[in-house]
Backbone as JSON Lines, residues from 0, in Angstrom:
{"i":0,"aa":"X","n":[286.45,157.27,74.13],"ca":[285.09,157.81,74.29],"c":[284.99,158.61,75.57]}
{"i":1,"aa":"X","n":[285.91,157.88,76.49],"ca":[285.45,159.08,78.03],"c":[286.37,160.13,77.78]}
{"i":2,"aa":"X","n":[287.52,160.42,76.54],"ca":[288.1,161.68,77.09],"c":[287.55,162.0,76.28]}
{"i":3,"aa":"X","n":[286.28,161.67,74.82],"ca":[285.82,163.08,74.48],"c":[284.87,163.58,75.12]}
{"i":4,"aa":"X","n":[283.89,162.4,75.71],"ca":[283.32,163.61,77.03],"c":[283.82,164.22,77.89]}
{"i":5,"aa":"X","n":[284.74,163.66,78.11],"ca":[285.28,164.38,79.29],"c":[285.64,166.0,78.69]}
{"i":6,"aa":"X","n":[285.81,166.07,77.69],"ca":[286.37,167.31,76.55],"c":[285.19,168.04,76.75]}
{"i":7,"aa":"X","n":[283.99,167.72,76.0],"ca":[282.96,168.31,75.81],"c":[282.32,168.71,76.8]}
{"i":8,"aa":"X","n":[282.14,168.02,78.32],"ca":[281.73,168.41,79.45],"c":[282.83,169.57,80.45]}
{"i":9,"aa":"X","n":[283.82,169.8,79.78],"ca":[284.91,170.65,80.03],"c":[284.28,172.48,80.46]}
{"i":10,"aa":"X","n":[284.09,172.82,81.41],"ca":[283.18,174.23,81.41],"c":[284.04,174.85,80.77]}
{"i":11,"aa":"X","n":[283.38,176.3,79.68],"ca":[283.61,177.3,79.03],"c":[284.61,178.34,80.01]}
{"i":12,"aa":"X","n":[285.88,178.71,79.11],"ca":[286.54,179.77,79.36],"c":[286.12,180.58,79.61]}
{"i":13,"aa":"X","n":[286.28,181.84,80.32],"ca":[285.8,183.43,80.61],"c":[285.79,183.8,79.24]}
{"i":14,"aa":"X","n":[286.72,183.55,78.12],"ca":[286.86,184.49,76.82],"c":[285.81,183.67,75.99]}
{"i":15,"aa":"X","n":[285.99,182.72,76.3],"ca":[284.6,181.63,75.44],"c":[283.29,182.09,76.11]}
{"i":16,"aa":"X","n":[283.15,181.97,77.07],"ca":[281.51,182.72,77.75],"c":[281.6,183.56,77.18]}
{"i":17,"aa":"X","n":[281.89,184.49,77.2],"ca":[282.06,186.33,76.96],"c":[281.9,186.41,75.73]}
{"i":18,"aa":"X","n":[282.15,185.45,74.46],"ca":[282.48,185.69,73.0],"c":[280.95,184.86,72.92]}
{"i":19,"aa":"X","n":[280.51,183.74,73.7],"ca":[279.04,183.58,73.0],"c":[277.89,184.54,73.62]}
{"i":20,"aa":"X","n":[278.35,185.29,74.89],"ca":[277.4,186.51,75.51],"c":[276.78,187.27,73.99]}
{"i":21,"aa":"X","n":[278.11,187.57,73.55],"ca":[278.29,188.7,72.69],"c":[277.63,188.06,71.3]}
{"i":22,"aa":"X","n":[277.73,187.09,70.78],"ca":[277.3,186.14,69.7],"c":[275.7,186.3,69.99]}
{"i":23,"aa":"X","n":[275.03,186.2,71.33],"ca":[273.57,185.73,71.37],"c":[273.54,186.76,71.38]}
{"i":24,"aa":"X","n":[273.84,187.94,71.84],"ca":[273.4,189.91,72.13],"c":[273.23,190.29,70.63]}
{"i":25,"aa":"X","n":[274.19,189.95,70.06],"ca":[274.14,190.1,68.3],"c":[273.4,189.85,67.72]}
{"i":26,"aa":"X","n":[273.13,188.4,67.56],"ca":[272.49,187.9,66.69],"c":[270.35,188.05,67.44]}
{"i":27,"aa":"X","n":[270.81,188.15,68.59],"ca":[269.01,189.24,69.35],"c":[268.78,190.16,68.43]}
{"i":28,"aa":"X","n":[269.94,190.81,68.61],"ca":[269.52,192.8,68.24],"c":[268.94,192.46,66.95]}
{"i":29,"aa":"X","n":[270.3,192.19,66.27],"ca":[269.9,192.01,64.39],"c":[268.49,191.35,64.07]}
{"i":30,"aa":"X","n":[267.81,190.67,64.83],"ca":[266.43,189.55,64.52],"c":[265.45,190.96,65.09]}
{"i":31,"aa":"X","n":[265.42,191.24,66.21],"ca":[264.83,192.71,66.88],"c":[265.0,193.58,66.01]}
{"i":32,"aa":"X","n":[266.04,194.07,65.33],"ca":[265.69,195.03,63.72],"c":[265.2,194.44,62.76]}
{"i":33,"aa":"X","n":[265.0,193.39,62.38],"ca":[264.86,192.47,61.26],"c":[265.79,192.71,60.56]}
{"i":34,"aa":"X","n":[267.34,192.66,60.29],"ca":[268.3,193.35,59.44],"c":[268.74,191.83,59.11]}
{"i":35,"aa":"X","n":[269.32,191.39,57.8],"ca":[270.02,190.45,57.65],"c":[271.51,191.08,57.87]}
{"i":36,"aa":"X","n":[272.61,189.78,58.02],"ca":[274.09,189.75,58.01],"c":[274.26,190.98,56.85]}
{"i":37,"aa":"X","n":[274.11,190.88,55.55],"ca":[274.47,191.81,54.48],"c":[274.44,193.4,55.21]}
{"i":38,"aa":"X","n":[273.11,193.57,55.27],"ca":[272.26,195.0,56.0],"c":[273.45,195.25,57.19]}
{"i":39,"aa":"X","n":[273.74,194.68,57.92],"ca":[274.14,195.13,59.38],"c":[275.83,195.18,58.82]}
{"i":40,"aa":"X","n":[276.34,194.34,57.57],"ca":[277.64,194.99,57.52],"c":[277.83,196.2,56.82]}
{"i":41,"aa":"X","n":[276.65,196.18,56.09],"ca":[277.28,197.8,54.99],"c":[276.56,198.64,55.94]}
{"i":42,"aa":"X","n":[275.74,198.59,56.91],"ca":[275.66,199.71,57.81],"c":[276.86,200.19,58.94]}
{"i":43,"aa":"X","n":[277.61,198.96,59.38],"ca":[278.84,199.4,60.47],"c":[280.2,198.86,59.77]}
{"i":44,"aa":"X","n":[279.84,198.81,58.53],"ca":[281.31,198.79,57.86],"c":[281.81,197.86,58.67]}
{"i":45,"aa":"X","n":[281.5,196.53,59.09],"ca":[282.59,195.23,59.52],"c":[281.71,194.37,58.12]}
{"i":46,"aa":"X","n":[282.78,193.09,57.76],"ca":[282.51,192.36,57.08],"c":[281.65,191.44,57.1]}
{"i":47,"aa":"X","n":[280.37,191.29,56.47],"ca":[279.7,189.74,56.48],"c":[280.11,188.7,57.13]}
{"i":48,"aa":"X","n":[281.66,187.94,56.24],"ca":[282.57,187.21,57.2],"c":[282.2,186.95,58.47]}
{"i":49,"aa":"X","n":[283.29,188.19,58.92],"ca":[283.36,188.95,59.97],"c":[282.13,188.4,61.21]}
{"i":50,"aa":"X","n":[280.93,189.09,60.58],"ca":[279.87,189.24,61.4],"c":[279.27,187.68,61.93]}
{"i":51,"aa":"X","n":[279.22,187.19,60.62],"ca":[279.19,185.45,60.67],"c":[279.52,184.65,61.7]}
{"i":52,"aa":"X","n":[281.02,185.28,61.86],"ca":[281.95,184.6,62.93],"c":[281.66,184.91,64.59]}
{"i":53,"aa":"X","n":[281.42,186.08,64.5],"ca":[280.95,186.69,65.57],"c":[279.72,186.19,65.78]}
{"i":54,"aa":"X","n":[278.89,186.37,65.4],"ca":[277.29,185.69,66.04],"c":[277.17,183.95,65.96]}
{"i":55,"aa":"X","n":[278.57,183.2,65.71],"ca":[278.75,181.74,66.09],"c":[279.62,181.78,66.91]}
{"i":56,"aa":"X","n":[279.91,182.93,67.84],"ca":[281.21,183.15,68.82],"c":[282.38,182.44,68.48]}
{"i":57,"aa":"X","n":[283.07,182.29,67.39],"ca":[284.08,181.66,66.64],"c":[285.1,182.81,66.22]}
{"i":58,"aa":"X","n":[284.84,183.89,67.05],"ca":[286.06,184.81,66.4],"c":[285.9,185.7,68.06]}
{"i":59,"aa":"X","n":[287.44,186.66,68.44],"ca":[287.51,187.53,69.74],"c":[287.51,188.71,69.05]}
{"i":60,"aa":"X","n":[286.32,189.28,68.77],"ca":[286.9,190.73,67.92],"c":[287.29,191.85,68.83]}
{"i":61,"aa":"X","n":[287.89,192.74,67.94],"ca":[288.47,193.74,68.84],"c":[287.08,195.16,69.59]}
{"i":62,"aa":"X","n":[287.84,195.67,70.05],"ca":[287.06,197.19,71.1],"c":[286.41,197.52,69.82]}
{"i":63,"aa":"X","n":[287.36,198.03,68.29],"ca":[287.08,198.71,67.55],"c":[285.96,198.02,66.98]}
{"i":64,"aa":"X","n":[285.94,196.79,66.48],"ca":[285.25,196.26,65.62],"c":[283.94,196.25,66.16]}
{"i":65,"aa":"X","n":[283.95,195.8,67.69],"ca":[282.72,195.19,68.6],"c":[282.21,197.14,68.26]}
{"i":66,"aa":"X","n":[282.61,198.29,68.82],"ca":[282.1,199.66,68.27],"c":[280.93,199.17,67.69]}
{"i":67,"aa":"X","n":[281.55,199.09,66.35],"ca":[281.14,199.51,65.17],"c":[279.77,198.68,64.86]}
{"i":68,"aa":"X","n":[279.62,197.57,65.41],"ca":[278.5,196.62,65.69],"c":[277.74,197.33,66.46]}
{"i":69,"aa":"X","n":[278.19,197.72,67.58],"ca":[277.11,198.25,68.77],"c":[276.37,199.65,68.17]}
{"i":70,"aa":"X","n":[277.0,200.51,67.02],"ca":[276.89,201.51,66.62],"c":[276.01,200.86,65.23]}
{"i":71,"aa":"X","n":[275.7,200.09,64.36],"ca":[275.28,199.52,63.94],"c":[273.68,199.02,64.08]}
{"i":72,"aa":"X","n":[274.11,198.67,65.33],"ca":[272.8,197.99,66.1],"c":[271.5,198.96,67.11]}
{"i":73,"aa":"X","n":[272.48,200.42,67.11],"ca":[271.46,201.0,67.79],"c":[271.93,201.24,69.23]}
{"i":74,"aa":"X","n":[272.69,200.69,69.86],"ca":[273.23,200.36,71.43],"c":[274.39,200.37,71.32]}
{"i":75,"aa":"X","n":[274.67,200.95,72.84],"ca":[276.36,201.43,73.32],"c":[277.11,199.86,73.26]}
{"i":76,"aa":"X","n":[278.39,199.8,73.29],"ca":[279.14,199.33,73.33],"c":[279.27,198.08,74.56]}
{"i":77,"aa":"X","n":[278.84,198.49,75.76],"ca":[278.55,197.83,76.76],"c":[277.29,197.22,76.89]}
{"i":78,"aa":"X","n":[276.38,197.21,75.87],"ca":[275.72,196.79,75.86],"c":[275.49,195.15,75.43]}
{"i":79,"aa":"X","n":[276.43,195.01,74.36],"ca":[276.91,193.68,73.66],"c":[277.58,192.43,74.7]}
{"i":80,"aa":"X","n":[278.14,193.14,76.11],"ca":[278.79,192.25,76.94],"c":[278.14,191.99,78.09]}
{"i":81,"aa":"X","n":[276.38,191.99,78.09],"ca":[275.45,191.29,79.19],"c":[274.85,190.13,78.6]}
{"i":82,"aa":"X","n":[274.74,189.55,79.11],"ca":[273.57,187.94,78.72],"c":[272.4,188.2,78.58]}
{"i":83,"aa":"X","n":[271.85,188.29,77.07],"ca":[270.22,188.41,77.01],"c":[269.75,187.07,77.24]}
{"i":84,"aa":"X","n":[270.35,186.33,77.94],"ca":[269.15,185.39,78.28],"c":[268.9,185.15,79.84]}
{"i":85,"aa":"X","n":[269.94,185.75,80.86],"ca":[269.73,186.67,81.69],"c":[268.53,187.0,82.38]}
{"i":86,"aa":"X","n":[267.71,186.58,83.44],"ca":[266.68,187.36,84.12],"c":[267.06,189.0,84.45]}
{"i":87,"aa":"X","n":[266.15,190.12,84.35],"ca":[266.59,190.74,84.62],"c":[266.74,191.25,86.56]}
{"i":88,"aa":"X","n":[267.29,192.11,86.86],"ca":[267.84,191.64,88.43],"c":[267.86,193.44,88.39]}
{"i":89,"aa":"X","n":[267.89,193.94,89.49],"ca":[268.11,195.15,89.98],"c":[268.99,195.74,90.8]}
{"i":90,"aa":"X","n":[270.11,194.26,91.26],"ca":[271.02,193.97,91.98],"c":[272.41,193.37,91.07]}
{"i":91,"aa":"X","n":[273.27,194.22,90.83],"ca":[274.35,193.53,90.32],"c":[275.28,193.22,91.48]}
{"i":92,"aa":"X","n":[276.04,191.93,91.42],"ca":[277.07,191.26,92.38],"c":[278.02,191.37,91.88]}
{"i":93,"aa":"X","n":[279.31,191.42,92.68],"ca":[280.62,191.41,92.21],"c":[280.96,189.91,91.45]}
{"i":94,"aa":"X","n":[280.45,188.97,92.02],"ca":[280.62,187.43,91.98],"c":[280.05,187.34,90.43]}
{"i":95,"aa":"X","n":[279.35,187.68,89.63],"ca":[278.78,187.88,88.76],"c":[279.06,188.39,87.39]}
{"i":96,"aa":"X","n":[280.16,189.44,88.18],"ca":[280.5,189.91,86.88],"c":[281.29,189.52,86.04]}
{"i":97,"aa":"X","n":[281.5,189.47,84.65],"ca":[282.79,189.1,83.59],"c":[283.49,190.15,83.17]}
{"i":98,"aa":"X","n":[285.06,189.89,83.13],"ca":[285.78,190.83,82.92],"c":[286.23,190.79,81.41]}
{"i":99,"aa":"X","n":[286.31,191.55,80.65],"ca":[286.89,191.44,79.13],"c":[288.06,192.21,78.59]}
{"i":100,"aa":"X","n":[288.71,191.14,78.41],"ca":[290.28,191.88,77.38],"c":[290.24,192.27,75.73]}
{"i":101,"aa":"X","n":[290.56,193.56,75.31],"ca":[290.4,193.59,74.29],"c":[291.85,192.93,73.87]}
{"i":102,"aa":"X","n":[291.77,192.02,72.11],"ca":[292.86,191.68,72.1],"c":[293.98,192.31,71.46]}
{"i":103,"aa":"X","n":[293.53,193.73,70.78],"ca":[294.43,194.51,70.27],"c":[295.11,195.17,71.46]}
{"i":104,"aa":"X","n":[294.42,195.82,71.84],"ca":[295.34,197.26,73.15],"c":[295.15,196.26,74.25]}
{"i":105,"aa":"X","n":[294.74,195.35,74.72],"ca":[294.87,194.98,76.33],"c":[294.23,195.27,77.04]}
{"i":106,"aa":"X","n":[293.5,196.33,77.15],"ca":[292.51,197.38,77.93],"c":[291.39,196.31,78.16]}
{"i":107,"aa":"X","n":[291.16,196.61,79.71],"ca":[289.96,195.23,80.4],"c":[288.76,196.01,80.46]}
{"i":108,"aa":"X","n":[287.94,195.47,80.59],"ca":[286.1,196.06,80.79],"c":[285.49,195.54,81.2]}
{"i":109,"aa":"X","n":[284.55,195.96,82.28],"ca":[283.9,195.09,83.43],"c":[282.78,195.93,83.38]}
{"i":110,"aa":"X","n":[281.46,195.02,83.3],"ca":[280.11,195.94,83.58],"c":[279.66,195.97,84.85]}
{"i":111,"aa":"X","n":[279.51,196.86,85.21],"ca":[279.05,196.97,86.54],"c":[277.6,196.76,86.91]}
{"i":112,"aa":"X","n":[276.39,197.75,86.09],"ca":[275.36,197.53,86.06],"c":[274.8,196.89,86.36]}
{"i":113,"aa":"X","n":[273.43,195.93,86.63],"ca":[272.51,195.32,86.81],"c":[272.43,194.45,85.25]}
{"i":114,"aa":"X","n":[272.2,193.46,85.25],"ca":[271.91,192.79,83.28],"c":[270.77,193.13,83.55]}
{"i":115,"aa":"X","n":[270.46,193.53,81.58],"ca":[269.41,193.91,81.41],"c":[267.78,194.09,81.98]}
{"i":116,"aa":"X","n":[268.56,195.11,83.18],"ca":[267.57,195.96,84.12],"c":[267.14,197.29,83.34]}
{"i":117,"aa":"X","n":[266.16,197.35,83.05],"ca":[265.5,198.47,81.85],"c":[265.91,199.9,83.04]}
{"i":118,"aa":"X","n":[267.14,200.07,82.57],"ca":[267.5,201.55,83.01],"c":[268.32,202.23,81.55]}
{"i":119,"aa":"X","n":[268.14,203.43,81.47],"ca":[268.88,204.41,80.51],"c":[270.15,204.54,80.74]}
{"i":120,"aa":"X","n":[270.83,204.23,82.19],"ca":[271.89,204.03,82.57],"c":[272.98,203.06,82.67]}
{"i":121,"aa":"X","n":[273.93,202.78,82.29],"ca":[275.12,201.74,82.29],"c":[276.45,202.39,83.03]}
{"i":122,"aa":"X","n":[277.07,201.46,83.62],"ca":[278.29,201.86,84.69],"c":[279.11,200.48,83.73]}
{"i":123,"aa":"X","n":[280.61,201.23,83.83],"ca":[281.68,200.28,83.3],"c":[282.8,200.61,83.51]}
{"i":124,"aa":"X","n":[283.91,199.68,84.2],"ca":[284.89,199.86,84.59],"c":[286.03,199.59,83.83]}
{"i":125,"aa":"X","n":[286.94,200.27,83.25],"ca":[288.24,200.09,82.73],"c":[289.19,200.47,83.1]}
{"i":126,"aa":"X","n":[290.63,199.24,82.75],"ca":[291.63,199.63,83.03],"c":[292.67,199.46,81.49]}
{"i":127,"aa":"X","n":[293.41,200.26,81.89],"ca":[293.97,200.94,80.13],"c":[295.2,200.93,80.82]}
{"i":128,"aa":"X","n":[295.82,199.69,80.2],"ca":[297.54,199.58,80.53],"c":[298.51,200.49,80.32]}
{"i":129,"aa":"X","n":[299.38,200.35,80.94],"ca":[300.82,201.68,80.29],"c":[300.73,201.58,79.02]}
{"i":130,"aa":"X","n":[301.06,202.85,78.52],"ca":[301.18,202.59,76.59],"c":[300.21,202.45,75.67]}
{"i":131,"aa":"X","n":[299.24,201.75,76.48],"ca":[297.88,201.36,75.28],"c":[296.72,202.39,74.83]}
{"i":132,"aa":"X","n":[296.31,201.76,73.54],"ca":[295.44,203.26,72.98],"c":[294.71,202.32,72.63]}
{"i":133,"aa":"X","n":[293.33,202.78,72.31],"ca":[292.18,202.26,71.56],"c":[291.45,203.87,71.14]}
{"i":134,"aa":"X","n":[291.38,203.46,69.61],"ca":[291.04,204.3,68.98],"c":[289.3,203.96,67.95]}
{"i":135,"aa":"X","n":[287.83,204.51,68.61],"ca":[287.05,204.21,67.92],"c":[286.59,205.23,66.49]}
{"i":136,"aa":"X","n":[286.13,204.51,65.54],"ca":[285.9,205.28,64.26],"c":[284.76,205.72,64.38]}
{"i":137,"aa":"X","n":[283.63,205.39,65.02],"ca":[282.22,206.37,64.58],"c":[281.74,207.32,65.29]}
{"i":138,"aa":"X","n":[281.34,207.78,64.32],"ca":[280.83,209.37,64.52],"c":[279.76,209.48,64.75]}
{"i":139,"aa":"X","n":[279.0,210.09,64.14],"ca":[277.37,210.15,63.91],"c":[276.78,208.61,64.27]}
{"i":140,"aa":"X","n":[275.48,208.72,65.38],"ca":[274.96,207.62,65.57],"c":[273.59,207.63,64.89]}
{"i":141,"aa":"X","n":[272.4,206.74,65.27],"ca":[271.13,206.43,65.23],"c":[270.56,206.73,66.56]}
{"i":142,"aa":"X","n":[271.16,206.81,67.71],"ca":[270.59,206.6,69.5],"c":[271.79,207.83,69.67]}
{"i":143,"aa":"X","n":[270.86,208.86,70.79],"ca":[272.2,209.77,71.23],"c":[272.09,209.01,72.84]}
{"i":144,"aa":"X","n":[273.86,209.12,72.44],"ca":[274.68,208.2,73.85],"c":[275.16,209.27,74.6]}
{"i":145,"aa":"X","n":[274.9,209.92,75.9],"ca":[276.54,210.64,76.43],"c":[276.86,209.59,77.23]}
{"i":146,"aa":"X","n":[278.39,210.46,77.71],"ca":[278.83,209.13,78.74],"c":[279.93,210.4,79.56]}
{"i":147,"aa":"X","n":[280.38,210.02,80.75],"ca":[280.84,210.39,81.83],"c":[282.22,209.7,82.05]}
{"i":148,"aa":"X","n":[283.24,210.23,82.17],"ca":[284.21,209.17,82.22],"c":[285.28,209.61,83.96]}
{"i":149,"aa":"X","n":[285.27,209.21,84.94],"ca":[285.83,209.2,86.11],"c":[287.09,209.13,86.5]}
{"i":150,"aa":"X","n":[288.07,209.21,86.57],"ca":[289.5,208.67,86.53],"c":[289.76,207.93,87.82]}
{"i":151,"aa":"X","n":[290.12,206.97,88.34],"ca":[290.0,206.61,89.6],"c":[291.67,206.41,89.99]}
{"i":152,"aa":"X","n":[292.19,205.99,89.27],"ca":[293.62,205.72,89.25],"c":[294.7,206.28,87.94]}
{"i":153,"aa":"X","n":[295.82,206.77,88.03],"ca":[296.45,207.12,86.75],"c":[295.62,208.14,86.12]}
{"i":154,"aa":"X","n":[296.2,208.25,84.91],"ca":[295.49,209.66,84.17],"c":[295.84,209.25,82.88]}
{"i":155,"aa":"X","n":[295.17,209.47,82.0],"ca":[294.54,209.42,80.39],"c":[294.35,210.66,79.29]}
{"i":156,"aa":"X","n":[294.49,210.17,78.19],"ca":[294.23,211.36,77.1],"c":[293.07,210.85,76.63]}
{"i":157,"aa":"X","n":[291.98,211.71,76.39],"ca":[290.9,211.6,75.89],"c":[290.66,212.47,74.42]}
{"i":158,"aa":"X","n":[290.4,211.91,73.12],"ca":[290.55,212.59,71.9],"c":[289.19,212.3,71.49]}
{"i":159,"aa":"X","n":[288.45,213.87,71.67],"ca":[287.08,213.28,70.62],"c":[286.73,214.52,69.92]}
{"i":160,"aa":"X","n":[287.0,213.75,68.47],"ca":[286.8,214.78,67.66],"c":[288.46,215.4,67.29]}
{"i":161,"aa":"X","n":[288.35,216.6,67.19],"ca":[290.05,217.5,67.25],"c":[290.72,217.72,68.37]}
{"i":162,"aa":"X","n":[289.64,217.46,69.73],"ca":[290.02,217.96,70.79],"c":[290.36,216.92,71.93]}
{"i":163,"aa":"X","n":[291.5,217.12,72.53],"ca":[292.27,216.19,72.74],"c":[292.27,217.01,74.9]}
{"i":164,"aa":"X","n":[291.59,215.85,75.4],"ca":[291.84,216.34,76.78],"c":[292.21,215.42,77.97]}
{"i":165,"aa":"X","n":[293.35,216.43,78.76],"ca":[294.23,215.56,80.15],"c":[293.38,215.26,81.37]}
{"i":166,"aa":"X","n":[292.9,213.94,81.18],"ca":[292.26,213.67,82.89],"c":[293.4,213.18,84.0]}
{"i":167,"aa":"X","n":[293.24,213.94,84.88],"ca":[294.5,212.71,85.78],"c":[293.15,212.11,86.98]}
{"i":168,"aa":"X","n":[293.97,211.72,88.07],"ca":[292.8,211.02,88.96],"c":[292.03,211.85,89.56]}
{"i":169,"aa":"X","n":[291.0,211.3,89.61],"ca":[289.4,212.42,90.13],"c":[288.93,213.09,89.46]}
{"i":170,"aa":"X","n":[289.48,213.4,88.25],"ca":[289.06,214.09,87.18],"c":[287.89,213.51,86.38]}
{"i":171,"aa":"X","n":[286.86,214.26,86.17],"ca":[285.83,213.32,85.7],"c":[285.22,214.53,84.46]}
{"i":172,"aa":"X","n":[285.08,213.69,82.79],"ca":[284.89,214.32,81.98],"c":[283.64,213.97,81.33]}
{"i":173,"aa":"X","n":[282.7,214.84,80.42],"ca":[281.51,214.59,80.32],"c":[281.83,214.76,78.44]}
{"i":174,"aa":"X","n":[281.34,213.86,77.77],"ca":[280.69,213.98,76.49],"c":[279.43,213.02,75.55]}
{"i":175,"aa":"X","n":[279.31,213.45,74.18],"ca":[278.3,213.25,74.01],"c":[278.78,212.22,72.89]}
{"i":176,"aa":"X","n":[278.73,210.72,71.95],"ca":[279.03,210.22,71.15],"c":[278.65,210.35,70.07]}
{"i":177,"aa":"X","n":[279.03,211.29,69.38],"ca":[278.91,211.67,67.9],"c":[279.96,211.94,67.13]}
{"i":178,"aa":"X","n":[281.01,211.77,67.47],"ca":[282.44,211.81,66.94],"c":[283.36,210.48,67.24]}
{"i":179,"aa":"X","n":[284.4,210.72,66.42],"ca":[285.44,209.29,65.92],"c":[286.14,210.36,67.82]}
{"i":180,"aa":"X","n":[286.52,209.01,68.58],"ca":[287.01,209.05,70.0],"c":[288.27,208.23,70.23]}
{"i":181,"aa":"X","n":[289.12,208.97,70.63],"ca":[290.59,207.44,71.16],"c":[290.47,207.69,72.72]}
{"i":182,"aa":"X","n":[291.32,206.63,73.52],"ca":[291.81,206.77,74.91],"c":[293.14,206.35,74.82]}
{"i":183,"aa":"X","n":[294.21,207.34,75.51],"ca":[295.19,206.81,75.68],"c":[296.33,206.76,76.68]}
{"i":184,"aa":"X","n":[296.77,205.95,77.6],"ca":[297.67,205.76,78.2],"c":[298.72,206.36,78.27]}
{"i":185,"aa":"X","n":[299.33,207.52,77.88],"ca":[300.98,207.68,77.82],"c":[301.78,207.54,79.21]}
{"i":186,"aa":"X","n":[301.39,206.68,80.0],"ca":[302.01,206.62,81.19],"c":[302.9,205.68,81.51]}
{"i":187,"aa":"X","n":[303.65,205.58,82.43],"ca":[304.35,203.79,82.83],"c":[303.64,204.02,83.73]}
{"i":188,"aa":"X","n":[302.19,204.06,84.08],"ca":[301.36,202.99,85.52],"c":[299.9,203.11,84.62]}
{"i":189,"aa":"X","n":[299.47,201.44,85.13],"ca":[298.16,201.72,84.59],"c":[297.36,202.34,85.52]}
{"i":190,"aa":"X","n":[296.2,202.78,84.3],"ca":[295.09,203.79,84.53],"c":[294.04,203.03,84.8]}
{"i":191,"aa":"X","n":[293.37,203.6,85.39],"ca":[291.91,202.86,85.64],"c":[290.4,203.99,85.63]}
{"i":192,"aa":"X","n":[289.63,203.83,84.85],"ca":[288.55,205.02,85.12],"c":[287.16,204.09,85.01]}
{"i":193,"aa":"X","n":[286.02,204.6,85.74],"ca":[284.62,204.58,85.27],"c":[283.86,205.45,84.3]}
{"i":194,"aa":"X","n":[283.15,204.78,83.59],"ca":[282.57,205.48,82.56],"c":[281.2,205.07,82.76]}
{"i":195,"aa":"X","n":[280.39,206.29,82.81],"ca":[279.05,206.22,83.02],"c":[278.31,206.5,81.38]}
{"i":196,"aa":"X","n":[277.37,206.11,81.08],"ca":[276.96,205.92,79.59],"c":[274.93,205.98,80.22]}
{"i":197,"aa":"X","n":[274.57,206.52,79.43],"ca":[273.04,207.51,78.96],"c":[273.08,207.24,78.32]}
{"i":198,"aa":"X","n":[271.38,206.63,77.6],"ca":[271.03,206.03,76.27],"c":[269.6,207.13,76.06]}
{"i":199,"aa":"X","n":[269.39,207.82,74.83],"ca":[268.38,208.77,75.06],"c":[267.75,207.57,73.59]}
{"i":200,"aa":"X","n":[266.73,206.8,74.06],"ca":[265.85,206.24,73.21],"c":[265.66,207.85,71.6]}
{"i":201,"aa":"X","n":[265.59,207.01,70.8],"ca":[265.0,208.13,69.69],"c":[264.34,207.39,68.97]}
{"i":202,"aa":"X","n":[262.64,206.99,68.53],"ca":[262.18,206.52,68.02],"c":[262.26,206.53,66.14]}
{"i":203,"aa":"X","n":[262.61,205.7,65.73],"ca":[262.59,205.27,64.34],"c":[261.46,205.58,63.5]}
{"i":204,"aa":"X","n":[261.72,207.11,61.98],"ca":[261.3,207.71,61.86],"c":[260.58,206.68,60.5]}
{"i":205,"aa":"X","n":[259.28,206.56,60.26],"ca":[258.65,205.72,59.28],"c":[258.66,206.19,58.08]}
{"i":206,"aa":"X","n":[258.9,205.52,57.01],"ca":[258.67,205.88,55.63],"c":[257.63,205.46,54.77]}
């Protein structure tokens, strides 16, 4: 009996925090649209399953998949990895922040921002190992996103759309998210860049 408390009183992993962050951000948004599980998979093309698992934080989904949710839901990508239950603060701390591994490519992500401090603005830090690519599928959104991407260390290929462009360090590139996007590493040193992300609200047209 004391080692299963002792089990259960055991504090949560960084990947276990981070996977129920993302579980309560989910399962918010979707209740905030009124969309059931069905609705929200045939809109971002991930599976019911799938989605199930994710909003009981019982699954690590990947960069791509988490996308396609955030694209789904109306909101960037970085948006899924703050705590809506969270006061909001106007002050983000280093001490504070959570770092996230995707588990396909490796590539880490750290929000910088303030949690949900009602700004149009989001700051996020990645680092994109030697070799690794992450490649997102959507195109056309519901919310127009741009985003800013910084190079701080190493240098990257950026593919959005047909057009395929070389950042090295200090190089800082501007686009808008309406096209299928990859990032990729071809280097032996990792890369590291900031990406700045703009949310232009677009109100939901009534029928």
């Amino acid at each position: 009996m004391d080692n299963l408390s002792s089990m259960q009183d055991k504090p949560a992993s960084p990947t276990q925090d981070i996977n129920a962050r993302i579980a309560r951000h989910v399962r918010a948004r979707r209740a905030e649209l009124g969309m059931t599980l069905d609705a929200l998979a045939a809109k971002c093309d991930v599976s019911r399953s799938m989605l199930s698992l994710i909003e009981r934080g019982e699954s690590s989904p990947t960069a791509v998949v988490l996308e396609k949710i955030a694209t789904g839901l109306g909101v960037p990508l970085a948006t899924l990895f703050d705590d809506v239950s969270a006061s909001a603060n106007p002050v983000s701390r280093r001490d504070d922040r959570t770092s996230w591994r995707d588990p396909q490519s490796g590539y880490v992500r750290r929000n910088i921002s303030p949690v949900n401090f009602p700004s149009p603005i989001q700051i996020v830090e990645v680092v994109l190992p030697s070799g690794a690519s992450v490649a997102y599928e959507t195109g056309a959104r519901d919310v127009s996103i741009h985003q800013q991407i910084w190079v701080q260390e190493g240098s990257i290929e950026v593919t959005l759309g047909s057009a395929t462009y070389r950042l090295a360090e200090d190089d800082c590139f501007a686009m808008q998210l309406n096209e299928p996007m990859a990032y990729h590493n071809r280097t032996h040193k990792t890369a590291r860049y900031i990406v700045i992300i703009a949310t232009e609200r677009v109100r939901a047209t009534r029928r």
